[in-house]
N, C-alpha and C positions, 0 to 999 in steps of 0.2 A: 819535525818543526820546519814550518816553511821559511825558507830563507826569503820570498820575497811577500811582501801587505797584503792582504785582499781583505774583502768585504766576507762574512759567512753570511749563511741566506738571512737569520735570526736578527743581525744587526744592517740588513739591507734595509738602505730608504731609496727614495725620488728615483731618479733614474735609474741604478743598479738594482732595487726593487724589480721594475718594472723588467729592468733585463732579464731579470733569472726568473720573474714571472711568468715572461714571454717562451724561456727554455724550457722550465719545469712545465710548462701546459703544452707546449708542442711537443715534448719527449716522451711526456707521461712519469716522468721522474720526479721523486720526490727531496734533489736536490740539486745540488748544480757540480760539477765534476771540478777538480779544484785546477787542470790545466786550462781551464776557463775564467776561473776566480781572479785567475794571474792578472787578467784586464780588467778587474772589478772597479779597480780606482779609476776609471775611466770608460765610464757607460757607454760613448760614442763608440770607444774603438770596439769593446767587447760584442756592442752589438756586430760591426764591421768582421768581427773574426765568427761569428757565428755565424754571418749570413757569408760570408767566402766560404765556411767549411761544408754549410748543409750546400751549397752549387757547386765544390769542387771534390770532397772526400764522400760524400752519402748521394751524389748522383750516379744513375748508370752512365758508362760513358764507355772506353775499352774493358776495363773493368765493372764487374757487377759491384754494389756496395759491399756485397759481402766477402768478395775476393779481396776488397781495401782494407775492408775491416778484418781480416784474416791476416791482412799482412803488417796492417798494424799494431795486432798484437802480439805478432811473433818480431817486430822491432823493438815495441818494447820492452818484452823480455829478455831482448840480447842486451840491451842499455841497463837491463835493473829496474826500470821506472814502472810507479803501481800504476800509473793510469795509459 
């Protein structure tokens, strides 16, 4: 059970809609990852953290993405956290 609000994609309208529209078609996903949902009540910001995360975690830069991504899910596994 989440301890904090969000939007699920089913009960998305107006903005938040459109956000997880805009995710689920550029990811190819068929839903939206709930450590993103966290911003659901707030379309502006959410979109704000999805556009900081694909310029700063899914760019090549010293790291490949997939070294980021490799490292972020052995952080999360040290934390417990599913996503």
């Amino acid at each position: 059970m989440a301890r904090i609000r969000w939007v699920e994609e089913a009960e998305a309208a107006g903005a938040a809609a459109e956000a997880y529209g805009a995710y689920m078609g550029a990811t190819g996903r068929e839903f939206v990852p709930d450590i993103l949902k966290c911003f659901s009540l707030r379309p502006d910001f959410l979109q704000q953290v999805m556009a900081f995360s694909n310029t700063v975690h899914f760019s090549d830069g010293h790291l490949t993405r997939r070294q980021k991504e490799m490292i972020a899910t052995f952080v999360s596994g040290l934390n417990r956290c599913p996503y």
